[in-house]
Each structure stands twice: as C-alpha cells, then as structure tokens.
N, CA, C and O of each residue as an XYZ file, in Angstrom:
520
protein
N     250.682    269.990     93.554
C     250.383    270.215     92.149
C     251.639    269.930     91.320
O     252.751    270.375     91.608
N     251.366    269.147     90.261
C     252.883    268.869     89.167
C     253.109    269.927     88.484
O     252.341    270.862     88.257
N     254.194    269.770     88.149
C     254.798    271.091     87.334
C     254.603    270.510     85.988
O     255.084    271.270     85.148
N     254.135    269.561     85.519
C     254.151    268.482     83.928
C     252.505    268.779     83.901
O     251.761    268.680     84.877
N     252.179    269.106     82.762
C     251.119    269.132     81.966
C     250.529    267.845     81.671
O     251.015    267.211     80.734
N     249.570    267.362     82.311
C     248.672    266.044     81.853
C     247.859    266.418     80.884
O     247.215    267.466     80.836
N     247.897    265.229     79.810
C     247.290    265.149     78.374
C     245.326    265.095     78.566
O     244.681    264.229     77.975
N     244.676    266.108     79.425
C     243.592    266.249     79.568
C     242.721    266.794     78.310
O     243.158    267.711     77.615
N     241.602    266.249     78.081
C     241.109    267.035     76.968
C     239.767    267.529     77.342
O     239.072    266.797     78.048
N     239.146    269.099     76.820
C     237.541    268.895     77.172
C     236.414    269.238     76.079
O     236.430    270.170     75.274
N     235.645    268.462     76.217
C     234.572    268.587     74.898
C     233.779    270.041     75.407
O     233.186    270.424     76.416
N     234.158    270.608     74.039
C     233.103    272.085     73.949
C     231.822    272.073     72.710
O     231.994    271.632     71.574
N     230.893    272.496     73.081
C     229.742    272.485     72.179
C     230.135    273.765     71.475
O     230.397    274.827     72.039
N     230.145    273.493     69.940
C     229.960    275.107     69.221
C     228.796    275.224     68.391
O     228.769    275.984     67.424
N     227.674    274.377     68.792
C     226.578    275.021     68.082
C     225.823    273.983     67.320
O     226.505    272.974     67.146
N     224.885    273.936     66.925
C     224.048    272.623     66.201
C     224.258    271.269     66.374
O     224.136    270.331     65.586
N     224.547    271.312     67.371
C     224.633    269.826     67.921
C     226.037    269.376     67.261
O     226.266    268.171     67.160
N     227.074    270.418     66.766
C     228.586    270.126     66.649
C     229.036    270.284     68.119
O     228.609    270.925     69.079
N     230.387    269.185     67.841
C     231.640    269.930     69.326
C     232.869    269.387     68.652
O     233.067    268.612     67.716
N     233.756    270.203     69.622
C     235.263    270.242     68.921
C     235.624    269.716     70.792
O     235.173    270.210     71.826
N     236.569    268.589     70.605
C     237.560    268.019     71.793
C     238.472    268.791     71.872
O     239.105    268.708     70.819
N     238.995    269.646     72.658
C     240.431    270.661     72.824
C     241.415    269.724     73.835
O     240.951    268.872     74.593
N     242.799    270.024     73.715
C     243.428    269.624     74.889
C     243.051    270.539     75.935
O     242.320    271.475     75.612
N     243.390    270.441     77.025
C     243.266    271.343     78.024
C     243.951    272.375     78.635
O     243.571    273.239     79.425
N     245.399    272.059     77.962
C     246.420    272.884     78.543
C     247.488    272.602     77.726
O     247.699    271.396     77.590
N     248.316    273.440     77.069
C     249.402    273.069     76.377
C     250.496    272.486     77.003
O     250.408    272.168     78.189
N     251.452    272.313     76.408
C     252.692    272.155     77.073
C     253.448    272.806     76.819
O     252.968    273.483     75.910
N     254.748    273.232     77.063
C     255.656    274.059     76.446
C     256.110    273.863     74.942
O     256.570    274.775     74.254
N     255.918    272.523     74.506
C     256.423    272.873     73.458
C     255.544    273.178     72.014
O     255.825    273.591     70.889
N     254.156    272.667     72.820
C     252.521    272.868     72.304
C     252.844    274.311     72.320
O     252.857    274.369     71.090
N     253.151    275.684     72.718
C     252.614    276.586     73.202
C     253.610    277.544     72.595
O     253.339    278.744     72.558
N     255.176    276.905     71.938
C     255.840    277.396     71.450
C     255.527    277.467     69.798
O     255.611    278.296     68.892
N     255.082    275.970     69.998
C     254.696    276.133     67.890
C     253.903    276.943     67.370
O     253.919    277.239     66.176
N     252.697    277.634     68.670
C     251.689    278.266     68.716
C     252.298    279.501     68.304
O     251.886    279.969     67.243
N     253.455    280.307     69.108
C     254.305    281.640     68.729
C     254.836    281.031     67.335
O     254.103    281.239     66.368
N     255.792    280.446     67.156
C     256.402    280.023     66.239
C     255.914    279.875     64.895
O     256.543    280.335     63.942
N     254.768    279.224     64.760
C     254.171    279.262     63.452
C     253.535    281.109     63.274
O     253.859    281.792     62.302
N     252.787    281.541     64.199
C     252.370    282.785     64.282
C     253.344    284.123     63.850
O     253.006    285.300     63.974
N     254.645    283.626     63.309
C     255.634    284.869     62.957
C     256.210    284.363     61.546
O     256.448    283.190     61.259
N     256.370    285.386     60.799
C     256.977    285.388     59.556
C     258.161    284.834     60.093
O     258.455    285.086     61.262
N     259.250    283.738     59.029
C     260.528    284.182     58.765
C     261.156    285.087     59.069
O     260.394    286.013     59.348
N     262.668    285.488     59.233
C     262.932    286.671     59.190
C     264.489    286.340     59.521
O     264.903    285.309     60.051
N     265.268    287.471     59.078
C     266.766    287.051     58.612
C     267.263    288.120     60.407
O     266.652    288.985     61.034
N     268.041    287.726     60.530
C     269.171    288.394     61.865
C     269.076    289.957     61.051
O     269.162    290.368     59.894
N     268.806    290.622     62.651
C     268.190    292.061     62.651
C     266.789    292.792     62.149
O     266.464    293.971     62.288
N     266.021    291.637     61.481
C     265.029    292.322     61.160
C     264.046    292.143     62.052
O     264.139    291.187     62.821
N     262.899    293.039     62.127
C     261.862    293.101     62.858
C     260.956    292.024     62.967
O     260.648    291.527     61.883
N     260.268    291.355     64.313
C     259.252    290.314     63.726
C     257.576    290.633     62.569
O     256.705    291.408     62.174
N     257.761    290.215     62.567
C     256.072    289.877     61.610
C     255.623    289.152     61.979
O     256.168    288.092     62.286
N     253.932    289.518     62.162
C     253.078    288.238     62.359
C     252.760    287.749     60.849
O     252.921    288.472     59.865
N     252.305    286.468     60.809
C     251.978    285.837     59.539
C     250.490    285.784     59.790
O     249.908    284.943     60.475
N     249.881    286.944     59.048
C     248.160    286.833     58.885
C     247.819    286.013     58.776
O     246.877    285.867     59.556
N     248.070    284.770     57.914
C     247.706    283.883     57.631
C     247.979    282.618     58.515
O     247.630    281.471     58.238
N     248.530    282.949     59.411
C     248.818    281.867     60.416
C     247.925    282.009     61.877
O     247.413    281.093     62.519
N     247.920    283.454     62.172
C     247.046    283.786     63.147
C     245.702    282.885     63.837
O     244.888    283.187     62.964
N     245.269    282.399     64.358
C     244.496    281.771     64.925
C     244.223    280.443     63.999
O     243.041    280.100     64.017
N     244.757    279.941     63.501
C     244.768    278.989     62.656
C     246.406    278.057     63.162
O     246.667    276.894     62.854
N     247.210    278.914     63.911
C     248.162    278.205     64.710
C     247.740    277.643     66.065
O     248.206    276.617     66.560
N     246.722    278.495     66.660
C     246.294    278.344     68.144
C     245.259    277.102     68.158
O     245.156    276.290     69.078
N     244.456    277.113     66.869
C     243.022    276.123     66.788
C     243.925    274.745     66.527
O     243.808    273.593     66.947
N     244.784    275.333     65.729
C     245.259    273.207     65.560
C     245.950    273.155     66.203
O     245.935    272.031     65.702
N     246.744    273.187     66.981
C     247.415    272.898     67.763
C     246.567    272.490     69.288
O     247.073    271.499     69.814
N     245.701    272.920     69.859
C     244.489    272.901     70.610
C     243.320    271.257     69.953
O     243.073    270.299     70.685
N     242.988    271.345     68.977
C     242.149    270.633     68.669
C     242.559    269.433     68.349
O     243.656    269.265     67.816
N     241.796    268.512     68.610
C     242.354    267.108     68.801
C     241.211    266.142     67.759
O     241.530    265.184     67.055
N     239.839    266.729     67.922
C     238.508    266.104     66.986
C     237.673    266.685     67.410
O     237.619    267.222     68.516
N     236.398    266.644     66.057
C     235.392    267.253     66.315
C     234.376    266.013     65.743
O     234.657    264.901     65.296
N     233.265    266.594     65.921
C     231.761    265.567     65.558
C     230.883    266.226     65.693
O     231.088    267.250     66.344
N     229.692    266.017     65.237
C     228.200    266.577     65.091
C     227.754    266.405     63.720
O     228.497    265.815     62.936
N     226.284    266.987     63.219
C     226.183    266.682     62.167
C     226.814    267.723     61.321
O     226.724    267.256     60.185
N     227.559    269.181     61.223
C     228.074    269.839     60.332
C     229.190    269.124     59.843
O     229.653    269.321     58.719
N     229.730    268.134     60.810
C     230.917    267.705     60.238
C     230.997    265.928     59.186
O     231.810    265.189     58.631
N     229.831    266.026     59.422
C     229.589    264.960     58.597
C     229.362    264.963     57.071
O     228.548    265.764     56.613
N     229.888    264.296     56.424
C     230.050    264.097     54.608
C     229.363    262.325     54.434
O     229.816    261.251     54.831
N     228.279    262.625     53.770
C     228.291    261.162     53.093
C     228.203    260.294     54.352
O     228.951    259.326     54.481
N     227.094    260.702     55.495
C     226.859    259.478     56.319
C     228.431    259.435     57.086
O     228.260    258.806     58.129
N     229.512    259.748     57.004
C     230.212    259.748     57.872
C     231.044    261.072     58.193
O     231.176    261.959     57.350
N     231.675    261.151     59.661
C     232.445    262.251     59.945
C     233.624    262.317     59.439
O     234.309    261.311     59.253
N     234.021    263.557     59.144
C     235.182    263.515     58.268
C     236.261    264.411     59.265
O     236.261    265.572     59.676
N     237.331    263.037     59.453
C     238.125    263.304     60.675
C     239.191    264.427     60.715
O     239.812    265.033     59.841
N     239.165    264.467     62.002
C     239.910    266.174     61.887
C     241.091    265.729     61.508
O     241.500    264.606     61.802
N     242.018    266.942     60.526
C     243.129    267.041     60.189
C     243.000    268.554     59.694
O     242.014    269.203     59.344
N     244.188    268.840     59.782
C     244.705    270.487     59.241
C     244.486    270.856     58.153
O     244.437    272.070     57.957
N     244.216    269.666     56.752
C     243.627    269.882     55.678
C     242.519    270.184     56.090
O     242.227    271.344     56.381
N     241.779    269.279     56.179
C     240.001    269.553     56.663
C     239.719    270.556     57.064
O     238.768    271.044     56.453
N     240.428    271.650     58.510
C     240.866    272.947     58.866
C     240.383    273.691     58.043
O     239.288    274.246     57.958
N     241.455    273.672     57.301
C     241.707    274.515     55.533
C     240.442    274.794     54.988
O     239.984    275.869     54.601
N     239.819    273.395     55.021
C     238.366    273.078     54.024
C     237.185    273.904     54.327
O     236.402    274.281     53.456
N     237.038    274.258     55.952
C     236.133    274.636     56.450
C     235.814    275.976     56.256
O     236.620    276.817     55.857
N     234.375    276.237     56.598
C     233.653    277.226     56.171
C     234.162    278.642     56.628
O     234.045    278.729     57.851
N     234.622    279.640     56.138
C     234.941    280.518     56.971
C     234.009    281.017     58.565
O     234.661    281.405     59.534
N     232.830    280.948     58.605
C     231.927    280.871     59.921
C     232.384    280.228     60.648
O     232.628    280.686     61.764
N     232.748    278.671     60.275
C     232.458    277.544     61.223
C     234.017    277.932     61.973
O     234.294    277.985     63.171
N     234.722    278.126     60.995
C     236.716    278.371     61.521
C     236.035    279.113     62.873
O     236.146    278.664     64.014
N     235.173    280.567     62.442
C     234.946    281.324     63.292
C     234.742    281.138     64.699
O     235.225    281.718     65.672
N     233.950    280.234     64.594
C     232.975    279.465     65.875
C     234.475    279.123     66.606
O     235.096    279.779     67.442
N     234.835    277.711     65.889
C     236.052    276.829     66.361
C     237.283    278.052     67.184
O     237.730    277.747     68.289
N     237.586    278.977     66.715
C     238.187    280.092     67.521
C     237.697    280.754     68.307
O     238.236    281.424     69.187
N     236.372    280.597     68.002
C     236.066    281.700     69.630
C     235.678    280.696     70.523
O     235.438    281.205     71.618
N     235.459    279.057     70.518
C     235.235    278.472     71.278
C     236.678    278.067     72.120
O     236.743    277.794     73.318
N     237.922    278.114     71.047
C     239.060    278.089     71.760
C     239.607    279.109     72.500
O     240.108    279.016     73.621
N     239.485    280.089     71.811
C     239.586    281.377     73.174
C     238.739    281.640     74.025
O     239.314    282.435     74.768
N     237.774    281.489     74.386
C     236.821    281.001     75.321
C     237.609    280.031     75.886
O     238.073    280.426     76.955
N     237.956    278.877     75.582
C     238.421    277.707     76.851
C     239.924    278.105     77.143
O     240.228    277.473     78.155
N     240.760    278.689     76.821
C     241.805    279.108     76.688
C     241.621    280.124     78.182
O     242.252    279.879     79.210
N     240.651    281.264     78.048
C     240.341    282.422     78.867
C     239.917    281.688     80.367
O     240.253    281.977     81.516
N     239.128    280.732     79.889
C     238.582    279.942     81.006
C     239.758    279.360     82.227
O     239.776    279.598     83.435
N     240.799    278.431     81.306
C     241.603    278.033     81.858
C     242.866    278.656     82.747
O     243.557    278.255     83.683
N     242.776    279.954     81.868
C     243.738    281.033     82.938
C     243.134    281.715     83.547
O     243.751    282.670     84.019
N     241.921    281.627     83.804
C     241.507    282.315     84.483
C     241.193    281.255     86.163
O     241.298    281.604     87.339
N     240.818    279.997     85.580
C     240.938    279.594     86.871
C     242.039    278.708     87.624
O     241.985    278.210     88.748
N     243.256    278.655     86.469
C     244.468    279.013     86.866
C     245.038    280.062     87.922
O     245.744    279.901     88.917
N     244.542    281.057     87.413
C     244.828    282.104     88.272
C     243.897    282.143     89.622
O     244.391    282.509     90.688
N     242.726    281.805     89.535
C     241.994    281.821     90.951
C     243.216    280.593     92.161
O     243.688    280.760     93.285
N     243.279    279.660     91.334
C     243.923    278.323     91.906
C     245.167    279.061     92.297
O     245.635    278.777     93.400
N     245.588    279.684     91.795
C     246.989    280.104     92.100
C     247.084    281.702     93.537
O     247.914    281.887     94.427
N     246.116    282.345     93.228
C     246.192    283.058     93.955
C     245.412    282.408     95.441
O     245.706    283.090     96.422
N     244.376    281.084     95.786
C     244.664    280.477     96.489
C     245.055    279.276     97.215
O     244.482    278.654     98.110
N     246.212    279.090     96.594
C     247.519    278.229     97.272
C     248.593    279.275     97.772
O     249.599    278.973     98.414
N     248.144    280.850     97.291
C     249.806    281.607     97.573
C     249.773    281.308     98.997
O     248.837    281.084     99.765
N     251.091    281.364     99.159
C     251.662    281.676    101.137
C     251.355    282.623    101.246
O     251.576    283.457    100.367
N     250.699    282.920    102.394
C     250.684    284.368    102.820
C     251.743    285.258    102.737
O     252.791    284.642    102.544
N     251.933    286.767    102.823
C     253.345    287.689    102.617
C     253.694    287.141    103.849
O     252.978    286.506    104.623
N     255.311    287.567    103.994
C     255.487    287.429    105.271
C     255.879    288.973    105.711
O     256.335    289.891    105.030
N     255.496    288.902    107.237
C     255.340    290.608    107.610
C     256.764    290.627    108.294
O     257.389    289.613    108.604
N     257.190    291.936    108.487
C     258.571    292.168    109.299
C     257.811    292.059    110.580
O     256.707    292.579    110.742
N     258.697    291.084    111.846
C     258.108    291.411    113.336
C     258.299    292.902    113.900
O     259.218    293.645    113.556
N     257.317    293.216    114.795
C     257.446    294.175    115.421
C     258.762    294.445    116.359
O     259.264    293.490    116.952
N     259.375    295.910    116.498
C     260.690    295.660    117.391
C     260.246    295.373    118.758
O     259.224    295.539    119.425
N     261.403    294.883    118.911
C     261.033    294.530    120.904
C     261.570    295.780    121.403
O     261.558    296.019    122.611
C-alpha cells in the first residue's frame, strides 16, 4: 500500500437525480486547509476560535470537485461548480451536499480502518521460559 494519496474521485447521489463528484481522500495539504480555514485568526497567546461561518463550508469545497443533475441546472445548462456557486446555493441543498460528504468521509475511515486493522502483524508474544 503507498503512503501518497491517489487523485481518486467518487460520484455520490444526493437526491433528485442530482450528484456531487468528491475526491476520495485528501491529502495532507487538502486536509490542512480544511483545519485552517475552519479557525478564526488569532494573535500569539490567544485562544483558538472556530469560524461559524467557515464550518462545513471548508470541508464541502475542498472535497468537491463537480456536481450535475437537474437542480443544478440554469437555463438548459449546468452551472459549474465553483465556491461562488457554493455561496449561491440553497440553504437545504448546502445541507444535503454536507451530509453526503460526511457520509463519504465516515465511509472512508471507516473502511480504512477495517483495511488497516487487517493488514496489522500479529502482537508478538514473549516465548515461554525453557
């Protein structure tokens, strides 16, 4: 297994014949902008803050790559994802788009973790004394 994150993506359905393309796995530095945008400013010694307004709205774009169906269509055509467009959207639909990313998010560590717990080496035991 590589230790490098391949640029995998997977199509999730969120509903009326919409779907949103997610990457599949961040990378480190995908995963840092994710914390990073998610905290206020803040000067040496002060406490962190989350930025309400950044909250799951750091995790969805950074994750989302495009969407399609007919909600996302204007005028006979789809109107391509960007972080404005984000912005634009319906407070519901944001809704959807986040719980479909924490959903694939949950998914992925979770069978991360199955994968991981089997490849472990077995413990190793102390031998018995002679």
């Amino acid at each position: 297994m590589s230790n490098f994150v391949k640029p995998e993506t997977e199509r999730l359905e969120i509903g009326g014949g919409d779907y949103i393309v997610v990457k599949k796995r961040l990378n480190v530095r995908e995963a840092r902008r994710v914390m990073a945008r998610q905290m206020k400013p803040m000067a040496i010694g002060e406490r962190p803050q989350l930025d309400y307004e950044q909250v799951g709205l750091a995790q969805v774009s950074v994750y989302l790559l495009e969407w399609g169906g007919p909600g996302f269509t204007e005028n006979g055509k789809t109107v391509p994802y960007t972080e404005a467009a984000l912005d634009d959207l319906d407070p519901d639909v944001f809704a959807r788009l986040f719980k479909a990313v924490q959903g694939h998010i949950e998914n992925e560590e979770r069978a991360e973790k199955n994968s991981a717990s089997e490849t472990a080496s077995p413990a190793i035991s102390p031998s018995a004394a002679i």
